[in-house]
C-alpha positions in Angstrom: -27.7 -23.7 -55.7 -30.9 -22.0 -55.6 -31.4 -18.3 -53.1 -33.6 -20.7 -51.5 -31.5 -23.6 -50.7 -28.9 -21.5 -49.9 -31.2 -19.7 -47.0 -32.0 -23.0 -45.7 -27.8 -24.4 -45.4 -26.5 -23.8 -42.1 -23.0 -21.9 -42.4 -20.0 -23.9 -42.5 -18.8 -22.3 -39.5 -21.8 -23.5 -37.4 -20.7 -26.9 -38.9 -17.4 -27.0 -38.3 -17.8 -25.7 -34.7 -21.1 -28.5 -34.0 -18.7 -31.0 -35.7 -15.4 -30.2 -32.9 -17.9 -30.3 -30.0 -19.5 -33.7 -31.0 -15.8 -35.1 -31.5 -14.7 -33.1 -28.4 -13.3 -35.7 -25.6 -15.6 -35.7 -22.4 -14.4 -34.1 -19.6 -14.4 -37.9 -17.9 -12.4 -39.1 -21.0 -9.7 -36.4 -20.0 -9.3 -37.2 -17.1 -9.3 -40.7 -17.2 -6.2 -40.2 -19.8 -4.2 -37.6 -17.3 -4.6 -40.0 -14.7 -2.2 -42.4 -16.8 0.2 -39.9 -16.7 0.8 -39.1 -20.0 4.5 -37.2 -21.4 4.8 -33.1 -20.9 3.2 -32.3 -24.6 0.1 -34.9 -24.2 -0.3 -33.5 -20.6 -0.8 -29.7 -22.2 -2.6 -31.2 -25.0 -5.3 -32.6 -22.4 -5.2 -29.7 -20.6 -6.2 -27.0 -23.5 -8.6 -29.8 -25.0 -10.4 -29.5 -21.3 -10.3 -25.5 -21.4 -12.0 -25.3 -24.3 -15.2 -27.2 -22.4 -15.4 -23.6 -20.1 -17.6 -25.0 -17.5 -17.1 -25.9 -13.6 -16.3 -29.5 -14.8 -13.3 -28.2 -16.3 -12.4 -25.8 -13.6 -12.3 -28.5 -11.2 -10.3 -30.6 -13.4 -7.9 -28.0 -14.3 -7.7 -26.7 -11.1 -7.0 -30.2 -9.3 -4.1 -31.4 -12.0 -2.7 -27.9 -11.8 -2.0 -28.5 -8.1 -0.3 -32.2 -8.8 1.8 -30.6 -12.2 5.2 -31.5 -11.8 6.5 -29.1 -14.4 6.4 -25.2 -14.0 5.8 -24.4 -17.1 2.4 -26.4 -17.9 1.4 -25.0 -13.9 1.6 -20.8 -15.1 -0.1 -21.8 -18.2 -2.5 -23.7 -16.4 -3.5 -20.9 -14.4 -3.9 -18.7 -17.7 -6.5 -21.5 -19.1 -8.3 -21.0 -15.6 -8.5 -17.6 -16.0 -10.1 -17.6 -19.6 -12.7 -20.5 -18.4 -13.2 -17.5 -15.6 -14.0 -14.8 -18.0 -16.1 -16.4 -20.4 -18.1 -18.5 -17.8 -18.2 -15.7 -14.6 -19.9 -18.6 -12.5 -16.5 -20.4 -12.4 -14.3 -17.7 -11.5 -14.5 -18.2 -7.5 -13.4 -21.7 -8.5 -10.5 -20.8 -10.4 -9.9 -18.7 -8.4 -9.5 -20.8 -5.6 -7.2 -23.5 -7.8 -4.4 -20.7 -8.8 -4.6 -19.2 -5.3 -3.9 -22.9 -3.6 -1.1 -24.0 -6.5 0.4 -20.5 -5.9 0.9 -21.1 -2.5 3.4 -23.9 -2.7 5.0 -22.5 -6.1 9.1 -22.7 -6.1 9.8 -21.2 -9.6 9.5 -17.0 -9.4 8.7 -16.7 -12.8 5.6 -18.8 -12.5 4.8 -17.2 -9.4 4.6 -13.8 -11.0 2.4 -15.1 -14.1 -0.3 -16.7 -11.5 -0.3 -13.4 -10.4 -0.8 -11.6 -13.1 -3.7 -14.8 -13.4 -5.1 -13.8 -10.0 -5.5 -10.1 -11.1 -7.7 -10.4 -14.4 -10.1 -12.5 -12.5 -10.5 -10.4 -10.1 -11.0 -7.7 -12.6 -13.8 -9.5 -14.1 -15.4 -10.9 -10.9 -14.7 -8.6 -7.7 -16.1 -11.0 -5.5 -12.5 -12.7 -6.1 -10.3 -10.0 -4.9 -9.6 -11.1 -1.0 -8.8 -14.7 -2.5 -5.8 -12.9 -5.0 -5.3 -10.6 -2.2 -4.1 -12.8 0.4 -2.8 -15.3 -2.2 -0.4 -12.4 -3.2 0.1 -11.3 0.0 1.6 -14.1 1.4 4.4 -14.1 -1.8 5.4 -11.1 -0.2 7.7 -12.8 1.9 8.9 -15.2 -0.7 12.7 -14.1 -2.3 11.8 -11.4 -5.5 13.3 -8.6 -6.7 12.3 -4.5 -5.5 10.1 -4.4 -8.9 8.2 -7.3 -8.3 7.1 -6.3 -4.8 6.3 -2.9 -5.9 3.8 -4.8 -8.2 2.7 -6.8 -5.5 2.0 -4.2 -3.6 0.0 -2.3 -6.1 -2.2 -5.0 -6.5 -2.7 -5.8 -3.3 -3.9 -2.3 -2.5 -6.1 -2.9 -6.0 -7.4 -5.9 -4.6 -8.3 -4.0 -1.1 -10.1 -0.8 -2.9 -12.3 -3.3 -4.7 -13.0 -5.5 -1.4 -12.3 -3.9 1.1 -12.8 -7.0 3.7 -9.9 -7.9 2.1 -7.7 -5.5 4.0 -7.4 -7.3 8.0 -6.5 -10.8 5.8 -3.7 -8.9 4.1 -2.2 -6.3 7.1 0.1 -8.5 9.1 1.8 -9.7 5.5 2.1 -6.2 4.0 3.1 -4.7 7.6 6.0 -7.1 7.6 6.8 -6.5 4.6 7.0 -2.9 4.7 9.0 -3.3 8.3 11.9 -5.3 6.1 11.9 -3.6 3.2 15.4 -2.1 2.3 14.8 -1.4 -1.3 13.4 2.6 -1.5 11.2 2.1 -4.3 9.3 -1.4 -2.8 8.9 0.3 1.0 7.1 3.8 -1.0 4.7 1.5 -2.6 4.1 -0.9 0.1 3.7 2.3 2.6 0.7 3.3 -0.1 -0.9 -0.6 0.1 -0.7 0.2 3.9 -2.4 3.3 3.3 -5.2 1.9 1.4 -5.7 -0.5 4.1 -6.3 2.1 6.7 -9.3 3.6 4.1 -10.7 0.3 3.8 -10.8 -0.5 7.2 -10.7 1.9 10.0 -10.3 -0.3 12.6 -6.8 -1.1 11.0 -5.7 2.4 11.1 -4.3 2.6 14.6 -2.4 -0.4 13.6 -1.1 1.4 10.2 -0.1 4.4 12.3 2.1 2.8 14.4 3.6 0.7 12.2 4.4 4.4 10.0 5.5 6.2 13.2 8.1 3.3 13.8 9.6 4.1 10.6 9.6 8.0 10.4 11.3 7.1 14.2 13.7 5.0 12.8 17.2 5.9 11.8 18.1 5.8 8.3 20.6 2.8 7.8 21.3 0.6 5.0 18.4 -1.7 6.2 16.5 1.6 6.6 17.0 4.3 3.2 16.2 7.4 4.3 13.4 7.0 1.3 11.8 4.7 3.9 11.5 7.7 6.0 10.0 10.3 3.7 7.8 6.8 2.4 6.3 7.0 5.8 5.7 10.5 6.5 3.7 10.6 3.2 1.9 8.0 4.0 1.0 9.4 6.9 -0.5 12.7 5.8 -2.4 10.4 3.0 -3.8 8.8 6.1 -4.5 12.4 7.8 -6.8 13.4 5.2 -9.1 11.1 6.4 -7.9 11.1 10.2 -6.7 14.4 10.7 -6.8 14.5 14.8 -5.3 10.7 15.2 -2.1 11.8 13.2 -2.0 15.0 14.7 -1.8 13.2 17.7 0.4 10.6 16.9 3.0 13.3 15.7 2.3 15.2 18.6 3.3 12.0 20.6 6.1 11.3 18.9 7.8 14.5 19.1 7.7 15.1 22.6 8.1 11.7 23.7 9.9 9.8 21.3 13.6 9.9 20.6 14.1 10.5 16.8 17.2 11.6 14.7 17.0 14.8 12.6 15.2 13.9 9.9 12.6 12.4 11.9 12.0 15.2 14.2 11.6 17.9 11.1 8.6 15.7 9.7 7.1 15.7 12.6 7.9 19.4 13.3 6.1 20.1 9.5 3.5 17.8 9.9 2.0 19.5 12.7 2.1 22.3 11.1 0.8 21.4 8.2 -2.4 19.7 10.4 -2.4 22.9 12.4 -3.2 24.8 9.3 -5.3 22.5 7.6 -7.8 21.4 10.9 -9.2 23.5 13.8 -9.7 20.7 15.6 -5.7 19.8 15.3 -4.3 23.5 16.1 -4.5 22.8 20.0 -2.9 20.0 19.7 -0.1 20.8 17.2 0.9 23.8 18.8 1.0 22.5 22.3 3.7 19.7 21.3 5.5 22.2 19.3 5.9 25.0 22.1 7.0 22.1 24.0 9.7 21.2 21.8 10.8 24.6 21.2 12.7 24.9 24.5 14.5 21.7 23.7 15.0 21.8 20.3 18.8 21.7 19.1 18.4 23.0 15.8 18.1 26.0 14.8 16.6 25.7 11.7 13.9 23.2 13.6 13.1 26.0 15.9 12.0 28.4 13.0 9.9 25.6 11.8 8.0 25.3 15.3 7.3 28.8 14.7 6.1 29.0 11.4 3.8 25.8 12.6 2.7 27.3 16.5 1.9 30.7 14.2 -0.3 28.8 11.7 -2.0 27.1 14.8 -2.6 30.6 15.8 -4.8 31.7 12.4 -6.6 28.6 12.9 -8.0 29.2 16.6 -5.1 28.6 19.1 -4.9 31.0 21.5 -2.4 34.2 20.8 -1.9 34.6 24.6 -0.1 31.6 24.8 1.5 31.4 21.9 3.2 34.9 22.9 3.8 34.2 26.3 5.9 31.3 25.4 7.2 32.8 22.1 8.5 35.8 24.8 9.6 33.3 27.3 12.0 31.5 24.9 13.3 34.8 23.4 13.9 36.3 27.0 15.7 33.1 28.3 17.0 30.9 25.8 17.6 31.8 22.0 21.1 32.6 20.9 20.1 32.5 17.3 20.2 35.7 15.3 18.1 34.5 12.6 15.5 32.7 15.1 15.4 35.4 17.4 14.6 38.0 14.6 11.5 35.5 13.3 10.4 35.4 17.5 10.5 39.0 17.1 8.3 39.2 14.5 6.0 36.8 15.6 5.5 38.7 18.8 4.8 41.8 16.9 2.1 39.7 15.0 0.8 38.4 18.2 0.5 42.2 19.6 2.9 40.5 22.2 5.2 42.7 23.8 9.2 41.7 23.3 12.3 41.9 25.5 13.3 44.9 26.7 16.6 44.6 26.3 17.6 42.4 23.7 20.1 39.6 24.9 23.9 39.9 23.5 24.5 38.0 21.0 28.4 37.7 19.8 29.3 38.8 16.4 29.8 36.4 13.7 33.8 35.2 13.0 35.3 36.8 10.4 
């Protein structure tokens, strides 16, 4: 064959690829055969033979017999050929989108459940505008039997889902809420309390509701149903949440400490979270340091006490007044503190503040031998 012939032969791949499409069933012809309800292996056969058309025709078609599929197996897989039409033809991924989301919601078999998932995600990695569909699709699995590792992975991508649309984030609150309010596995309820956390930055009309919903678990006693994790999940979440809305979780602290009833743990995160937001926030000194000269006269703990020092001094270097923090500093030392230790850090404090001290310092009996 002659240079010339040879520039004017179309290559055998071109051939071979016009060739398959020309032979290629119709969309119309596939259907027509999976409406006679063909055997397990034709039925997948059919199936792939429609993916390869990638267009909305086959999208429909896929996404229509995945929803009637009797077998699990061909339904996951399904969902995989959905997402491939999505990524090579973007205009179909709301569509397939759509199918998976709608077949999820009345899938049985975990495994499955978990792959549409994983089907859900990549579309919505390729075509944003997806991400409330997958979110609330995943969302609502939440509550479906599964083991700590798979809602962790739930919950990451449904806070992936919210960052990318945030709109997303009022569909998905009451599902990941009561999630988080069951959870009794540590690792699940720490990355659940982060989807929450997420939700209140996408939407800050949500983050009174996120708030609460955190304040009734740093409140709640640790038990079985409640690992202490759960606890220290919630208190974290909540200064992630303060970085954004300093003065609402200051006050919600605040609130919660003078107010609320609370076991120990509970009471020293809010004890160091307001001092923390004292430190960190004009604004929030005031109304740290108010809640935690409140507590000091009815604190138990001695160890607590020295905390709501440490935090009312903070306040202090960040505007609140020194006047008051002495005068009740002095008040409490004069009248009620029987701790050495605590009544030695008063002591200093006072001397800090330029506060005068007790004259005479209060007896204090000598430690057993």
């Amino acid at each position: 064959m002659s240079s010339t012939d040879s520039a004017i032969q179309p290559p055998a791949d071109n051939l071979r690829r016009g060739f398959d499409d020309a032979a290629a069933p119709s969309i119309a012809a596939l259907k027509a055969q999976l409406e006679q309800n063909p055997p397990f292996n034709e039925r997948w056969a059919l199936f792939r033979a429609a993916a390869k058309a990638a267009n909305s025709e086959a999208a429909e078609l896929l996404g229509t017999a995945m929803l009637g599929e009797k077998d699990s197996g061909i339904r996951y897989m399904t969902a995989g050929l959905l997402r491939d039409i999505a990524k090579s033809a973007p205009e179909t991924a709301g569509m397939a989108a759509e199918a998976i989301a709608k077949t999820l919601g009345k899938e049985t078999d975990a495994y499955a459940r978990r792959s549409m998932e994983l089907s859900l995600a990549d579309i919505a990695a390729a075509a944003p505008e997806t991400a409330p569909t997958a979110a609330k699709a995943v969302a609502a699995n939440l509550s479906k039997p599964s083991d700590a590792l798979t809602r962790s992975l739930q919950a990451g991508q449904i806070a992936d889902f919210v960052a990318a649309a945030p709109a997303a984030a009022a569909q998905v609150l009451g599902a990941v809420t009561e999630a988080f309010a069951q959870e009794k596995e540590k690792l699940a309820a720490h990355h659940l309390a982060r989807a929450l956390v997420t939700i209140a930055a996408a939407d800050e009309t949500l983050r009174p509701a996120v708030i609460s919903t955190m304040i009734t678990a740093l409140a709640t006693p640790p038990s079985q149903a409640n690992p202490v994790e759960k606890t220290f999940a919630a208190a974290s979440a909540l200064h992630s949440i303060g970085q954004r809305a300093p003065t609402e979780i200051t006050q919600a602290l605040a609130q919660q400490l003078t107010q609320g009833t609370q076991g120990d743990n509970s009471r020293r995160l809010c004890i160091l979270g307001l001092g923390a937001f004292a430190e960190a926030d004009k604004d929030c000194a005031k109304t740290a340091a108010k809640a935690l000269l409140k507590a000091l006269s009815t604190e138990g703990d001695a160890l607590h006490r020295r905390h709501i020092v440490d935090g009312v001094m903070k306040a202090v270097h960040n505007g609140f007044s020194s006047q008051s923090a002495g005068g009740a500093f002095y008040a409490h030392l004069n009248a009620r503190e029987r701790d050495r230790e605590t009544r030695e850090k008063i002591s200093r404090s006072l001397g800090q503040l330029g506060h005068k001290t007790p004259a005479v310092p209060m007896s204090i009996p000598a430690p057993k031998a």
